[in-house]
C-alpha positions in Angstrom: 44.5 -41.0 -27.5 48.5 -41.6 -27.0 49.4 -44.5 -26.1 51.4 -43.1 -23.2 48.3 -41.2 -21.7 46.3 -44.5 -22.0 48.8 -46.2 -20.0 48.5 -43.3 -17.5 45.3 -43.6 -17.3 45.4 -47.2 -16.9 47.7 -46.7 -14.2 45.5 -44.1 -12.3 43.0 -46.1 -12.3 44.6 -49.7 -10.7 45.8 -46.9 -8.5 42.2 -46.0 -7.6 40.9 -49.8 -7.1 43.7 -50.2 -4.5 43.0 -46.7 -2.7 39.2 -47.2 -2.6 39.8 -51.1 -1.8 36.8 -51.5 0.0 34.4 -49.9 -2.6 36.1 -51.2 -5.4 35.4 -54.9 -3.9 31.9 -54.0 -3.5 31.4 -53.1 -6.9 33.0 -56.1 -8.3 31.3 -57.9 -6.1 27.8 -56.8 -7.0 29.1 -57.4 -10.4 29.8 -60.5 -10.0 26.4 -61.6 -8.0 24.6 -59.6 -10.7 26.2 -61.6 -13.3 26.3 -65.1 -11.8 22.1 -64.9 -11.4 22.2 -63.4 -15.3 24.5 -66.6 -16.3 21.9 -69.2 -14.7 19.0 -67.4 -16.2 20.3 -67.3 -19.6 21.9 -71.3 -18.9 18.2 -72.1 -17.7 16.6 -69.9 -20.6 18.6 -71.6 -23.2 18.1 -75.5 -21.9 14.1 -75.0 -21.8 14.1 -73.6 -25.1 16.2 -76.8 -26.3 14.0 -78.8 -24.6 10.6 -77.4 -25.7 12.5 -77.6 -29.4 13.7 -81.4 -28.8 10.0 -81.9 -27.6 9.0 -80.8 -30.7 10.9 -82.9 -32.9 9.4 -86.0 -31.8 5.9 -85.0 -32.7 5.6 -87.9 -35.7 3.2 -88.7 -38.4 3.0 -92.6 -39.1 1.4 -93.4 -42.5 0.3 -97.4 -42.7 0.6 -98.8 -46.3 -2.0 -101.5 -47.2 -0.8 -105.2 -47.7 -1.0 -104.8 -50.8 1.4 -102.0 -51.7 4.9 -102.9 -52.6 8.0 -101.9 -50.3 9.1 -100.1 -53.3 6.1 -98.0 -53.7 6.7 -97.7 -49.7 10.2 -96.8 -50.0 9.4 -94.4 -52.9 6.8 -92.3 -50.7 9.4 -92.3 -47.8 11.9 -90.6 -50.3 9.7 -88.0 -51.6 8.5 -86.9 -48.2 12.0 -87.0 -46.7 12.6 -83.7 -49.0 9.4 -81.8 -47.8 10.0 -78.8 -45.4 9.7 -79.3 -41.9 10.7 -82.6 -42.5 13.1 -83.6 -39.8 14.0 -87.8 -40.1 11.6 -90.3 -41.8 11.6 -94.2 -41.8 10.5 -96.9 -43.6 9.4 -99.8 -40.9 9.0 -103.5 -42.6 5.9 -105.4 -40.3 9.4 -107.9 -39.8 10.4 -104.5 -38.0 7.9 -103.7 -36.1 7.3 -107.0 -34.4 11.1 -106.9 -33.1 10.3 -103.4 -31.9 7.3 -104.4 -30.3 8.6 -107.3 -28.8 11.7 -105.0 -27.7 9.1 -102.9 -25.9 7.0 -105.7 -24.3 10.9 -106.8 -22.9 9.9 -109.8 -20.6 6.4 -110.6 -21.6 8.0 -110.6 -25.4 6.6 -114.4 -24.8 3.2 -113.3 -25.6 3.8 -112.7 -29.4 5.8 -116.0 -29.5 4.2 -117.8 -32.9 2.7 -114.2 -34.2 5.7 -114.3 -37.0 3.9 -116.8 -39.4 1.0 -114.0 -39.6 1.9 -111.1 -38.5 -0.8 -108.9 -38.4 1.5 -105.4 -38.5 1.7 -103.7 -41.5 4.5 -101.4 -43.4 4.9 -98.0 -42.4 6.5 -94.6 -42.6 7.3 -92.5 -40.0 8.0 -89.0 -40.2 9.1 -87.0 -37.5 8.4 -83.3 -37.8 10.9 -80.1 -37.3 8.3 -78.2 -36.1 4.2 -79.3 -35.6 3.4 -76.8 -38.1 4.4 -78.7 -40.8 2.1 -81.8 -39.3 -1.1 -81.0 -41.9 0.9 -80.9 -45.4 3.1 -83.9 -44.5 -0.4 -85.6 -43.4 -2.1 -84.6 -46.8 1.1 -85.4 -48.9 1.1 -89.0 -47.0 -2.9 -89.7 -47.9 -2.0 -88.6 -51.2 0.3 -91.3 -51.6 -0.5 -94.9 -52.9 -0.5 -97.8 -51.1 -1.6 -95.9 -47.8 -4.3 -97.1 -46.3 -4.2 -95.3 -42.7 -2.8 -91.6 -41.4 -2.2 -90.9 -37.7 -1.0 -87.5 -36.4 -2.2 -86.7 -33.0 -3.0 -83.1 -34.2 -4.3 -81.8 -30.8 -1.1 -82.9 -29.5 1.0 -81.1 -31.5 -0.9 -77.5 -31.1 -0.6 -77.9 -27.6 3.6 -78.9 -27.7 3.9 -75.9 -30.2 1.8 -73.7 -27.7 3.8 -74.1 -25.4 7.3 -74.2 -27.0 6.4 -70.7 -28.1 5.0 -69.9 -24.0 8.5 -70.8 -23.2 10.4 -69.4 -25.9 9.0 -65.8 -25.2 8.5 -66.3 -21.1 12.9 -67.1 -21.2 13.2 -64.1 -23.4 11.2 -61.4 -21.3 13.1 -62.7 -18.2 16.5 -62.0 -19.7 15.9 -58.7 -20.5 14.2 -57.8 -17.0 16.9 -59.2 -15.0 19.2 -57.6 -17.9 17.8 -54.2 -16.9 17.6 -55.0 -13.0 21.2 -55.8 -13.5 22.2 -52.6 -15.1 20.5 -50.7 -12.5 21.9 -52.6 -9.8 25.8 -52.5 -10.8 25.8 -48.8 -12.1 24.3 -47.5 -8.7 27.3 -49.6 -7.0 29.6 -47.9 -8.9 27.8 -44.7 -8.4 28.8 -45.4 -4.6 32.3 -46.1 -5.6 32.9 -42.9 -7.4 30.6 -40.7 -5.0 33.0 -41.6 -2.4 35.6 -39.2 -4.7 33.9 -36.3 -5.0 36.4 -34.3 -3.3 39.2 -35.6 -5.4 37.0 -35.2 -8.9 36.0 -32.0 -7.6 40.0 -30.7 -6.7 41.2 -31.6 -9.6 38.7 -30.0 -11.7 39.3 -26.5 -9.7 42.8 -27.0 -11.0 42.1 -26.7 -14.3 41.8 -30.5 -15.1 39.7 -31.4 -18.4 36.3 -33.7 -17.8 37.8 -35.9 -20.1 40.6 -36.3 -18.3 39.1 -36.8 -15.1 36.6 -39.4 -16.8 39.1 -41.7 -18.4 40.8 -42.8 -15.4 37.4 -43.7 -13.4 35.9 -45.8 -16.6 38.9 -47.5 -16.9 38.6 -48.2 -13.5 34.9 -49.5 -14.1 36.0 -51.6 -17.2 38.1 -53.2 -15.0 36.2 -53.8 -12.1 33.4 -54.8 -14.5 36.0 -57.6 -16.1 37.0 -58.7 -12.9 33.5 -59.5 -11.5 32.4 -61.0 -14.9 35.1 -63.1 -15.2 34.5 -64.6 -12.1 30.9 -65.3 -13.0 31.9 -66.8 -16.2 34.3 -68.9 -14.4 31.6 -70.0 -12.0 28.9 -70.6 -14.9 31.2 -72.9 -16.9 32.5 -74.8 -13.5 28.7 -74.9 -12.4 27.4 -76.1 -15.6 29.9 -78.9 -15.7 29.1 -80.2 -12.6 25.0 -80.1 -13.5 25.5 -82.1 -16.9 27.5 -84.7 -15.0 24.5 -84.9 -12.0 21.8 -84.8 -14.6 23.3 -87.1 -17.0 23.7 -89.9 -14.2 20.5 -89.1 -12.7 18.0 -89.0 -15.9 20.1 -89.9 -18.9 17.3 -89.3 -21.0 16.5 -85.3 -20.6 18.6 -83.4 -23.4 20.6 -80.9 -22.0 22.4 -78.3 -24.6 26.3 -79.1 -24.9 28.9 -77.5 -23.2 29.8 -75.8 -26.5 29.1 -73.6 -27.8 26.7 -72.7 -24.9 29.4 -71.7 -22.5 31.3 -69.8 -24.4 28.7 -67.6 -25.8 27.8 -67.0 -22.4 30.9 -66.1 -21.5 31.6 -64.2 -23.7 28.3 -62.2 -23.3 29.1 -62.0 -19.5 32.2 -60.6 -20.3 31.3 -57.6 -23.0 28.3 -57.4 -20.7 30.8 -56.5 -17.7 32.6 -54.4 -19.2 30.0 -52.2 -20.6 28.3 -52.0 -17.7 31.3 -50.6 -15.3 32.1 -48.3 -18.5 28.4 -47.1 -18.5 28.4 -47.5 -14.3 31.4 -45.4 -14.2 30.3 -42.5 -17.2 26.8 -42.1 -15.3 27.8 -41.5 -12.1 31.0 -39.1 -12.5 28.9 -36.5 -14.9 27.3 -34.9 -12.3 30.3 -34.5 -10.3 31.7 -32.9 -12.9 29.7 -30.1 -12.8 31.6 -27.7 -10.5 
């Protein structure tokens, strides 16, 4: 295609948005509600699945060494099961260490453990926290294997059910994407279908006249691109202005829930709002003028 017939093209069809103002505000419109609900799904979608994931990561395997085993033995085992697979952080916790913790926990009744320090009755200990739960049995059997361990807990019931769910979640998120994806599709292209129905007569004139289907196509998905763009750029604008404002309520309000950054998240929405607008006026656009082609 020259690049002088693209830009008459490109011109016909801004000429065409402004003619058909009213339908052309309807599509991008629809567009653009279509898109918003599709943003907040996916934004929703993707948070749950980092939550079920972050969830999963703090499923933990602590292995108790005996007193009689050294630190360095302790330290040793630590290293070695730091490199396993589907290790995600491990840490070697003096008894010293686990008193402060504890007494960190207790906070104001920390009093009741005042004189435990000449014998304390904790013992060293590693703790593993797993990538994923499925790991938990071979980090469990490596751990027993090791010396000095006198005592394995893994709350294995616990960590079927978290990876049960993460995986509920994981496909649930994904199978509503792709029905409101589809719903959306529909939805937008039989909008458009409205806009170019109303120009029937003019598709069907200049096609009496001897004017090519390609040529009468171009012009109307163009004009679907465009109107696609428009409305998906507003939803991306919307999503990432939204979003802001959610981190900054949720991070006041419970500090403690994990929400997925800003970036990349955003951006690969936007983007996928974006190519997803477009395509779908340029498909909106191509469905809908074939059959009024057909004169």
């Amino acid at each position: 295609m020259r690049f002088d017939t693209l830009g008459y093209f490109l011109r016909e069809a801004i000429t065409g948005i402004r003619r058909n103002g009213f339908m052309s505000f309807a599509s991008a419109s629809t567009v653009f509600v279509s898109l918003v609900v599709l943003s907040l799904l996916l934004v929703v979608a993707a948070n749950i699945r980092h939550l079920a994931g972050y969830v999963e990561s703090q499923v933990a395997v602590v292995a108790f060494l005996s007193p009689d085993a050294s630190r360095e033995e302790g330290r040793a085992l630590e290293r070695r099961i730091a490199a396993m697979d589907g290790v995600a952080e491990t840490r070697f916790v003096t008894k010293e260490e686990a008193l402060r913790d504890l007494k960190a926990l207790l906070g104001d009744r920390a009093d009741l453990l005042e004189g435990v320090e000449k014998e304390n009755p904790l013992r060293d200990a590693i703790e593993v926290r797993l990538a994923d739960p499925r790991y938990g049995e071979q980090v469990v059997t490596a751990l027993r294997q090791g010396p000095g361990v006198e005592d394995v807990k893994f709350r294995r019931d616990l960590a079927d059910r978290i990876r049960r769910i993460g995986d509920a979640i994981r496909l649930g998120s994904a199978v509503l994407v792709g029905l409101l994806a589809v719903a959306t599709l529909f939805l937008i292209s039989n909008t458009i279908r409205l806009t170019v129905y109303a120009r029937r007569r003019e598709i069907q004139i200049m096609k009496l006249v001897g004017a090519t289907d390609w040529f009468i196509r171009w012009p109307l998905i163009i004009e679907g691109i465009l109107l696609g763009l428009v409305g998906a750029g507003a939803a991306a604008a919307l999503a990432w202005w939204g979003y802001d404002r959610l981190m900054l309520e949720v991070t006041e309000a419970i500090p403690f829930v994990p929400l997925v950054p800003k970036e990349p998240l955003l951006g690969e929405v936007a983007q996928a709002l974006l190519v997803g607008g477009t395509l779908l006026g340029a498909l909106g656009s191509s469905m809908s003028v074939r059959r009024h082609l057909r004169v």
